[in-house]
N, C-alpha and C positions, 0 to 999 in steps of 0.2 A: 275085260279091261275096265279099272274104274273109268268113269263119264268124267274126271276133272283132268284125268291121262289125255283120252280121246280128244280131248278141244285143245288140251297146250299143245299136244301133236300138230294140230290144225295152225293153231296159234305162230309156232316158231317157225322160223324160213331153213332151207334147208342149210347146213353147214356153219351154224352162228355159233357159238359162243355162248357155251348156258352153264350158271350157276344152281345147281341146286342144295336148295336151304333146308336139310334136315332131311334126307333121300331116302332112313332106313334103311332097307336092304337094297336097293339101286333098281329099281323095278323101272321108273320112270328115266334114271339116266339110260340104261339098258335101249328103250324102247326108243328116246329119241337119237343113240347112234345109231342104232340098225334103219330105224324107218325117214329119219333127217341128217344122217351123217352129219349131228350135230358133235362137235368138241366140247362133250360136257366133263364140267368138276362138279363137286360132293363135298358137302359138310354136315355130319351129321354127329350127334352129341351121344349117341351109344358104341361102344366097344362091339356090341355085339354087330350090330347094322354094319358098322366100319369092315369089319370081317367081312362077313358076308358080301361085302360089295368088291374088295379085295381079291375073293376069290370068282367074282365074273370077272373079274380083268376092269374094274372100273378106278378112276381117278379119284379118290374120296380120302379127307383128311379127317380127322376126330376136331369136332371141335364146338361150340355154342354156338347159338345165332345171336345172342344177347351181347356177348362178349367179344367173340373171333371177327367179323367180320370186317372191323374196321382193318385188318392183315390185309385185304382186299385194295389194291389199286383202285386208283378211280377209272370208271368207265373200261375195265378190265374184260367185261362180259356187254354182248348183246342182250341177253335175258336174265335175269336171278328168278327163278321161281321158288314159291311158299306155297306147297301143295298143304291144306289140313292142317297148319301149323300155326298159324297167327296167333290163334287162339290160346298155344303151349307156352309161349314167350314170355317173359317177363316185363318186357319192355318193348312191347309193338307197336307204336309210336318211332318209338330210333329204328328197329329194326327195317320197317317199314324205309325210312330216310335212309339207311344205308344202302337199301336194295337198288334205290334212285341213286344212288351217289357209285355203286359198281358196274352198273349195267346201264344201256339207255333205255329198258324197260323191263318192267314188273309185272310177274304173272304170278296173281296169291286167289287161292281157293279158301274158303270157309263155311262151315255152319253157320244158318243164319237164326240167332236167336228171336228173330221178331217173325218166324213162320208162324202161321194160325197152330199147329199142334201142339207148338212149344207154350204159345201162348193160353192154348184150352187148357193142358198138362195144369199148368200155374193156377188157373181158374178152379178146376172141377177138382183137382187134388189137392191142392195146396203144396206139396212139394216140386220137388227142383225135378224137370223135365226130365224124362228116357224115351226118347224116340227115336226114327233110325239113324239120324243124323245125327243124335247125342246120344248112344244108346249104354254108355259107364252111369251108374248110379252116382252121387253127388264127393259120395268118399274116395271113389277107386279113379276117377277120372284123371286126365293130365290136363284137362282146360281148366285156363285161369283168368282168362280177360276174354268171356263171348261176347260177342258182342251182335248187332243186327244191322240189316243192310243201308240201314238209317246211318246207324253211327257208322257203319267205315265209310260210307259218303262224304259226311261231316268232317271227320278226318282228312281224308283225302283233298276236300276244300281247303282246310284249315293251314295241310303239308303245300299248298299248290301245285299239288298235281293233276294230270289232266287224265281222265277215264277217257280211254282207245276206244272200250268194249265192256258188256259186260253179260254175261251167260247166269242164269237160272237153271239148277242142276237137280234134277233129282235119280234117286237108284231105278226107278221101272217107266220112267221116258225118257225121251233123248231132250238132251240142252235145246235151250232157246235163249233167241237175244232175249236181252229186254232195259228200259233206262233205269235205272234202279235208281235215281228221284221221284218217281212214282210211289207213292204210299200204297197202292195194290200189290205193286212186287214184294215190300216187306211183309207180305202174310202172306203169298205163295210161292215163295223163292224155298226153295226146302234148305240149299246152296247153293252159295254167288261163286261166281270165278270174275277176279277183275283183269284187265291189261291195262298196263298204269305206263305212263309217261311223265317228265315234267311240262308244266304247260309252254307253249313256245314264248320266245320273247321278240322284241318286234321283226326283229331280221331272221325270224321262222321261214323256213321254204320246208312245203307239205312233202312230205318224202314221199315215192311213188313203187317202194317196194314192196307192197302187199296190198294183198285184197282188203274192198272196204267193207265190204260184209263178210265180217270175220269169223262170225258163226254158219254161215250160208251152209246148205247140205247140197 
């Protein structure tokens, strides 16, 4: 199972209401009905993926994350997750906004381009990184806006939203919290997984349905 599956498992409660943004073949809706009897939807932008998720029996419509979403009622969905996609988008900034405007929270995983490998790559080569977390050469790729754990912070300040959580992911250990305003985590975050909220306003009452160590094993 990928490690960004494994913690949105963790992540969502059981039986909520999830969106997911760009599913491909439905691997992850798949997993959170069987293992959260969550009532998940799909939107995902290939004919092919669409199929295929069609024929698990999954809820998935054809469509952009750029463009479709505003279809999307407000606060429609307890979750919208962006597994590995932020980065495909054309406009990840709105997207981002809209994810907070359909759901009460936001669960987006990314490559993080301010990891030390990415960074050596850049140094010792001079071209454009191939590691395992970016591992399409600079032509073939579908990423168009990387970015590093700096900047989705920065972001996320800027949209006013309030980071839940935040996991450091890589392929051969297991996730760990960590603040990712910490300038150590942007060189060894290989990948970030964020849980996003807006931030409360004054008449906030701290909600008491879930664990606060959200990564806890």
């Amino acid at each position: 199972m990928r490690e960004d599956f494994r913690e949105i498992l963790r992540l969502v409660r059981p039986s909520a209401r999830v969106l997911d943004i760009g599913c491909g073949e439905g691997e992850l809706l798949e997993l959170l009905a069987r293992e959260k009897q969550a009532d998940g939807r799909g939107i995902e932008i290939s004919a092919q993926g669409v199929s295929a998720c069609l024929a698990r029996g999954l809820a998935v419509a054809q469509g952009d994350a750029d463009r479709d979403l505003e279809q999307f009622p407000a606060k429609a969905f307890d979750y919208a997750v962006l597994s590995q996609t932020l980065q495909a988008t054309h406009r990840p900034k709105a997207v981002l906004e809209a994810m907070l405007r359909l759901a009460e929270r936001a669960i987006v995983s990314f490559p993080n381009f301010g990891h030390w490998r990415v960074r050596w790559s850049l140094l010792s080569r001079g071209r454009m990184p191939e590691t395992r977390a970016l591992p399409d050469p600079w032509w073939a790729t579908a990423n168009i806006h990387l970015c590093s754990l700096a900047d989705f912070t920065a972001l996320c300040d800027e949209l006013g939203l309030r980071i839940e959580a935040c996991a450091a992911l890589s392929a051969d250990r297991p996730a760990r919290q960590i603040d990712p305003r910490k300038a150590i985590e942007n060189w060894r975050a290989e990948q970030a997984l964020f849980l996003l909220s807006r931030r409360p306003g004054p008449d906030f009452v701290e909600p008491t349905d879930g664990p606060r160590d959200l990564f806890s094993r």
